[in-house]
Residue frames as a rotation matrix with the C-alpha (Angstrom) as fourth column:
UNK 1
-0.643 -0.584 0.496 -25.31
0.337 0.366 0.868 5.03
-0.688 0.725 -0.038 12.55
UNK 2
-0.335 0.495 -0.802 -26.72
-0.778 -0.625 -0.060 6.73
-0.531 0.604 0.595 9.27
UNK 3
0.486 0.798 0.357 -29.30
-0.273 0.526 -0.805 5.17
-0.830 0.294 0.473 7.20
UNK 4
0.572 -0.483 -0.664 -26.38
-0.697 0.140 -0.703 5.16
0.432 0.865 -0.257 4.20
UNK 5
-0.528 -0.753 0.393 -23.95
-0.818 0.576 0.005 3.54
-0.230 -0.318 -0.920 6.30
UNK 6
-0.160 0.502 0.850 -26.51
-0.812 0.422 -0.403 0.80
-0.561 -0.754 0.340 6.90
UNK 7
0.729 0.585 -0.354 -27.63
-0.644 0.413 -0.644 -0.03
-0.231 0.698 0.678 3.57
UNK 8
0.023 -0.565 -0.825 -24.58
-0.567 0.672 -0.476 -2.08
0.824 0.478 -0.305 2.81
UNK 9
-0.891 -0.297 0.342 -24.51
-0.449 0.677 -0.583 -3.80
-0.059 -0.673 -0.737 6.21
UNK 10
0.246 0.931 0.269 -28.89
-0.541 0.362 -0.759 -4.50
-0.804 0.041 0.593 5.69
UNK 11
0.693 0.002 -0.721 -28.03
-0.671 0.368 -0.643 -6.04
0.264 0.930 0.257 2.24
UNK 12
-0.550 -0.545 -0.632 -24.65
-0.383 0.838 -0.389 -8.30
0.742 0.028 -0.670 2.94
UNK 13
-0.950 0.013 0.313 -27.07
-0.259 0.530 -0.807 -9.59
-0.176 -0.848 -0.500 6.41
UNK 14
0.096 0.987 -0.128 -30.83
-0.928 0.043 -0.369 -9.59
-0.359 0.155 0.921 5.06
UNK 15
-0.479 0.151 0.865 -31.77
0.306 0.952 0.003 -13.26
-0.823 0.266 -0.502 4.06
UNK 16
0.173 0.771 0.613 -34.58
0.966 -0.255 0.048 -11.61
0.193 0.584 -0.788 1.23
UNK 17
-0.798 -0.322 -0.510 -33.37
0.407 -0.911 -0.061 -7.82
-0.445 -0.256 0.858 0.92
UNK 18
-0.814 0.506 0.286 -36.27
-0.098 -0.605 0.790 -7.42
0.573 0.615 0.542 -1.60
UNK 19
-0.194 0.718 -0.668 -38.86
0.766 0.537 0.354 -7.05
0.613 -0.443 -0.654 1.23
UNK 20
0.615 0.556 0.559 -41.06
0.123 -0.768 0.628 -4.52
0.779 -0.318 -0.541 3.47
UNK 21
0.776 -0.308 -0.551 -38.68
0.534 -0.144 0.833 -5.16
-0.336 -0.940 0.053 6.70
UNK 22
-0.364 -0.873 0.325 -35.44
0.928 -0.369 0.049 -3.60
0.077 0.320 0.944 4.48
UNK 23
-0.400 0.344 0.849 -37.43
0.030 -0.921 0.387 -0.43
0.916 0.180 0.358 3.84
UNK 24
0.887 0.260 -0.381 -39.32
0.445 -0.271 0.853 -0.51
0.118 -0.927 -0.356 7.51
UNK 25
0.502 -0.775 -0.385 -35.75
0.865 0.444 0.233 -0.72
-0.009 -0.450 0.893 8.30
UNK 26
-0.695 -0.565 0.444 -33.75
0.695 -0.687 0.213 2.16
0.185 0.456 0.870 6.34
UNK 27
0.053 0.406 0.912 -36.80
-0.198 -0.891 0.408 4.56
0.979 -0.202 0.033 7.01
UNK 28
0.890 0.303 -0.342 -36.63
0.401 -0.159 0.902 4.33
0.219 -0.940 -0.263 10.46
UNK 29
-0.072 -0.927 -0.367 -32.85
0.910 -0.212 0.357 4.83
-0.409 -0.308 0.859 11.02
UNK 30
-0.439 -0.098 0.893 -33.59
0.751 -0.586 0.305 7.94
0.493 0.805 0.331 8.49
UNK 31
0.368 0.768 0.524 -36.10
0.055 -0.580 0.813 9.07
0.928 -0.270 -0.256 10.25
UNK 32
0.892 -0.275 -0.359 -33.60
0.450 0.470 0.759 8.93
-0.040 -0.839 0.543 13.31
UNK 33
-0.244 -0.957 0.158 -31.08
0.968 -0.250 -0.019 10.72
0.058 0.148 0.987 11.84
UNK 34
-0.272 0.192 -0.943 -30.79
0.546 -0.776 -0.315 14.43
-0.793 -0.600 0.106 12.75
UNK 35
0.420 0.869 -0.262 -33.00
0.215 -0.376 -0.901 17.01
-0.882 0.322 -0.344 10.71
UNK 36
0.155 -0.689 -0.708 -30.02
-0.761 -0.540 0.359 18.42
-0.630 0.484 -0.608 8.63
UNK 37
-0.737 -0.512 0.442 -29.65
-0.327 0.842 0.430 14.82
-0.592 0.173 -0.787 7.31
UNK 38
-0.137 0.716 0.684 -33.00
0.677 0.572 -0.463 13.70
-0.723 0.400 -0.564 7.12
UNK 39
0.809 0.265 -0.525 -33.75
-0.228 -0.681 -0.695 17.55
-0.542 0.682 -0.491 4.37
UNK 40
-0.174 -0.752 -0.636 -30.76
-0.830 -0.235 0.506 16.68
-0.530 0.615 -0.583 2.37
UNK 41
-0.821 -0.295 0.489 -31.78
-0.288 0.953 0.093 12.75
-0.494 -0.064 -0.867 1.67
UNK 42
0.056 0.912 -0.406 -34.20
-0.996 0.080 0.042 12.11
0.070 0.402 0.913 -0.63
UNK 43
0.083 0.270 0.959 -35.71
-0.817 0.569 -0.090 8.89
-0.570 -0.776 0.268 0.68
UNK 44
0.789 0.595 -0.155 -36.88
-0.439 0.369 -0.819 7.50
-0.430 0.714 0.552 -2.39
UNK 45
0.458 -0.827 -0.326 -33.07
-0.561 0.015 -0.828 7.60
0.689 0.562 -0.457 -3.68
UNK 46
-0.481 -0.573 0.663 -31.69
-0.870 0.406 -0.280 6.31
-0.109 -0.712 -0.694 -0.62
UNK 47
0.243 0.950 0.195 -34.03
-0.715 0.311 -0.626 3.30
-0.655 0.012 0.755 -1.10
UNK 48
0.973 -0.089 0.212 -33.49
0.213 0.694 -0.688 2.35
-0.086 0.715 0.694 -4.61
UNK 49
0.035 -0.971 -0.238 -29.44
-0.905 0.071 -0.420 3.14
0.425 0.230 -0.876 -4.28
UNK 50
0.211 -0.129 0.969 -29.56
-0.329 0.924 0.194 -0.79
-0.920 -0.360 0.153 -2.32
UNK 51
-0.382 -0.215 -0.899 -27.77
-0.913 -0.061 0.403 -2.24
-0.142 0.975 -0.172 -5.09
UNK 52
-0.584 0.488 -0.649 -29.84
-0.450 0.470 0.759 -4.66
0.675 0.735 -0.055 -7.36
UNK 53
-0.902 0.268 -0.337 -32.46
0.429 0.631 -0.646 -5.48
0.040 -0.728 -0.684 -3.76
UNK 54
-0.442 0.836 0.325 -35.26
0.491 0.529 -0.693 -3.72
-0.751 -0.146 -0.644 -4.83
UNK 55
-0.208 0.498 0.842 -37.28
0.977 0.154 0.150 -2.94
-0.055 0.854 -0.518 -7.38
UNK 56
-0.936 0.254 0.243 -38.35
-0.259 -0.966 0.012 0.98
0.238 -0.052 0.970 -8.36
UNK 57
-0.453 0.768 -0.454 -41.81
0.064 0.535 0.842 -0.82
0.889 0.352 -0.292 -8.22
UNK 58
0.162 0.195 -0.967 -41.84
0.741 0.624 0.250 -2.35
0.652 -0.757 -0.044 -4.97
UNK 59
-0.763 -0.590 -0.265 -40.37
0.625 -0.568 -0.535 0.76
0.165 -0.574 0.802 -3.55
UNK 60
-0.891 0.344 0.297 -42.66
-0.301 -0.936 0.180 2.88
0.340 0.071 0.938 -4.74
UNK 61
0.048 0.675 -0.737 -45.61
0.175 0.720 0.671 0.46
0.983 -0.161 -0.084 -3.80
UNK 62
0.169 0.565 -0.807 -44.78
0.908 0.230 0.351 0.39
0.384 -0.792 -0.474 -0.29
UNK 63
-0.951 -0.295 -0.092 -44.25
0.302 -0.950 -0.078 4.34
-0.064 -0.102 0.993 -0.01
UNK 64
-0.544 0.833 0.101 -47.73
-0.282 -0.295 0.913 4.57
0.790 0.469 0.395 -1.68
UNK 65
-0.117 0.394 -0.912 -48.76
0.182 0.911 0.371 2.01
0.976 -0.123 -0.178 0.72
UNK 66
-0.178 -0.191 -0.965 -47.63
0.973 -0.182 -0.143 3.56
-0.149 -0.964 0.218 4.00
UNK 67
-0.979 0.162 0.127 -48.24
-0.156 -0.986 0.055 7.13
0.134 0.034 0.990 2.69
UNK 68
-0.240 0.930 -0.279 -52.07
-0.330 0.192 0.924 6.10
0.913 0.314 0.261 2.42
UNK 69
0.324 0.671 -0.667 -52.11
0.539 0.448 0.713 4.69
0.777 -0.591 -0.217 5.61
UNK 70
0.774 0.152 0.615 -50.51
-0.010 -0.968 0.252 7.92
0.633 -0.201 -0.747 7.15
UNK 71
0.655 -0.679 -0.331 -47.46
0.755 0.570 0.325 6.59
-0.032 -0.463 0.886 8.20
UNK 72
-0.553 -0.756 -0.351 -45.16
0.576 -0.651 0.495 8.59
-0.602 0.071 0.795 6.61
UNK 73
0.821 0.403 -0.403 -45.32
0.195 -0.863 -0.466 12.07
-0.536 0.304 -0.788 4.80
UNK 74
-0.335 -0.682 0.650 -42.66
0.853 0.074 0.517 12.20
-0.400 0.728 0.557 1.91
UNK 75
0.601 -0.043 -0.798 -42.30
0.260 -0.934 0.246 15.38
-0.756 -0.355 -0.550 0.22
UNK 76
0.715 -0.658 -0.234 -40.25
-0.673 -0.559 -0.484 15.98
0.188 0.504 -0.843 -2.85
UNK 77
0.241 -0.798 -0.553 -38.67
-0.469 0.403 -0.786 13.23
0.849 0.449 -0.277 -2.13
UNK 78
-0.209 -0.951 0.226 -37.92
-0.187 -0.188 -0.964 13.73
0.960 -0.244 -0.139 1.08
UNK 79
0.072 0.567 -0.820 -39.10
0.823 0.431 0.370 11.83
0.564 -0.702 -0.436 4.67
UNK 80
-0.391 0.370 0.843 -40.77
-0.100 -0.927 0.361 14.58
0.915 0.057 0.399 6.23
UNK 81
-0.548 0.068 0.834 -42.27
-0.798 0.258 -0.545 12.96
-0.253 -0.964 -0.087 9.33
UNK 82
-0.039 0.398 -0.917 -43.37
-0.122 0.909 0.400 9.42
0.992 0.127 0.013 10.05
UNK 83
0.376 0.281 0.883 -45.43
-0.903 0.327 0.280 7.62
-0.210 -0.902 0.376 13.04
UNK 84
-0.295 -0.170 0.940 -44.62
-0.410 0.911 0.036 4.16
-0.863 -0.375 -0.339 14.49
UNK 85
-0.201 0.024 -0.979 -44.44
-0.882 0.429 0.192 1.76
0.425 0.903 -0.065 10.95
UNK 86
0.755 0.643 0.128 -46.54
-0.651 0.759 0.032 -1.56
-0.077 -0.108 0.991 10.88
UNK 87
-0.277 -0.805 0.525 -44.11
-0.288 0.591 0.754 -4.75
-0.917 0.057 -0.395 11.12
UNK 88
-0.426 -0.067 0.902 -45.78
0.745 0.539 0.392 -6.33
-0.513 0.839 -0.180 8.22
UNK 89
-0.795 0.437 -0.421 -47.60
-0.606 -0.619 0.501 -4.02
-0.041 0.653 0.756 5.03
């Protein structure tokens, strides 16, 4: 299942959508989705399209947050390659 599909099922089932497990969440399926998918998607957008669940803030925060600790590599936008994400930030 794509990482768009998802975002409306992660949001009508999340108890607290504005939180690190939504985004763990949506980047991993992303990063799961075949290459053609993952170069067209610009993470960042996919993210803050969750309607009104998180913040541009918070988003960018934990991007910053996991990019520093070498999780992921982001590009232009775009999720480039990512190791095993931390349950909590």
């Amino acid at each position: 299942m794509s990482a768009i599909v998802r975002v409306g099922q992660l949001n009508s089932t999340t108890i607290n959508p504005n939180n690190y497990a939504l985004i763990r969440t949506l980047l991993m399926d992303l990063n799961q989705a075949a290459d053609m998918v993952k170069a067209s998607v610009m993470a960042v957008f996919l993210l803050l399209s969750v309607p009104g669940s998180l913040s541009r803030s918070y988003v960018m925060l934990v991007l910053s947050e996991l990019r520093k600790g070498g999780y992921v590599t982001i590009e232009k936008g775009k999720l480039v390659s990512m190791t095993s994400l931390p349950e909590k930030l």
